[in-house]
C-alpha positions in Angstrom: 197.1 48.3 122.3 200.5 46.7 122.5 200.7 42.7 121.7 197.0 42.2 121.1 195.8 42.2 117.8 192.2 41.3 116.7 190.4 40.6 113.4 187.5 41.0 112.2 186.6 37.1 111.5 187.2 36.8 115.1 184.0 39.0 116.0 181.9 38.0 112.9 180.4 34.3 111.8 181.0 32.4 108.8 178.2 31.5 106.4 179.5 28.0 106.6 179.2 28.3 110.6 176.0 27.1 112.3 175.1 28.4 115.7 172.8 27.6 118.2 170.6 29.9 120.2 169.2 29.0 123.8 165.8 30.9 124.3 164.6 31.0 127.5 160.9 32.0 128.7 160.3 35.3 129.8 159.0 36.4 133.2 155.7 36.9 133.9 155.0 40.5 134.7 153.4 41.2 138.2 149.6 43.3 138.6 151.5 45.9 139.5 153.1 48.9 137.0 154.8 52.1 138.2 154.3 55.0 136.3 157.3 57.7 136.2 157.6 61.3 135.1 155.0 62.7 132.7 152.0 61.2 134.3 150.1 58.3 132.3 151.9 59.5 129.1 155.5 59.0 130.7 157.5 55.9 130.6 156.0 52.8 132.3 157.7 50.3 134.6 156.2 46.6 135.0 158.2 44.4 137.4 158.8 41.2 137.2 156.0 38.5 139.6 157.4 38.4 142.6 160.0 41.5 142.5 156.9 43.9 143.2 157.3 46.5 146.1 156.5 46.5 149.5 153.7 49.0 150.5 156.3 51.1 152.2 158.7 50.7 149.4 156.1 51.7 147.0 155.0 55.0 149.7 158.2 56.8 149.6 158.3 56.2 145.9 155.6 58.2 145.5 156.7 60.8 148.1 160.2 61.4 147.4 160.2 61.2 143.5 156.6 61.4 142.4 156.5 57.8 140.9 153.1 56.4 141.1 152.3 52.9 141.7 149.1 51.3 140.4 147.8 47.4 140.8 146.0 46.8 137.2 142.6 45.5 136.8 
């Protein structure tokens, strides 16, 4: 690219540097886990509390792509 030029101490940190990371707290995950293609073996979807579908939401899920929704125990 014309007139930019970047190095690579730009991108990467000194030894000497000290830097802080800010960890937040995860989300809880909600009762509720949606199972996608491949059945129970397939890839498994836990939203966050509070982001879980409606009932109608979760309905034409099921209908129109086959993912299954299931409340755990």
């Amino acid at each position: 690219m014309v007139g930019y030029s970047y190095k690579l101490s730009d991108y990467v940190a000194d030894a000497n540097s000290s830097y802080s990371i800010a960890v937040s707290s995860m989300p809880k995950h909600s009762n509720w886990q949606c199972t996608f293609i491949g059945g129970p073996n397939g890839p498994v979807y836990n939203p966050s509390e509070g982001n879980e579908p409606n009932w109608f939401h979760r309905k034409m899920q099921e209908l129109c792509f086959g993912f299954k929704w299931r409340k755990k125990k």
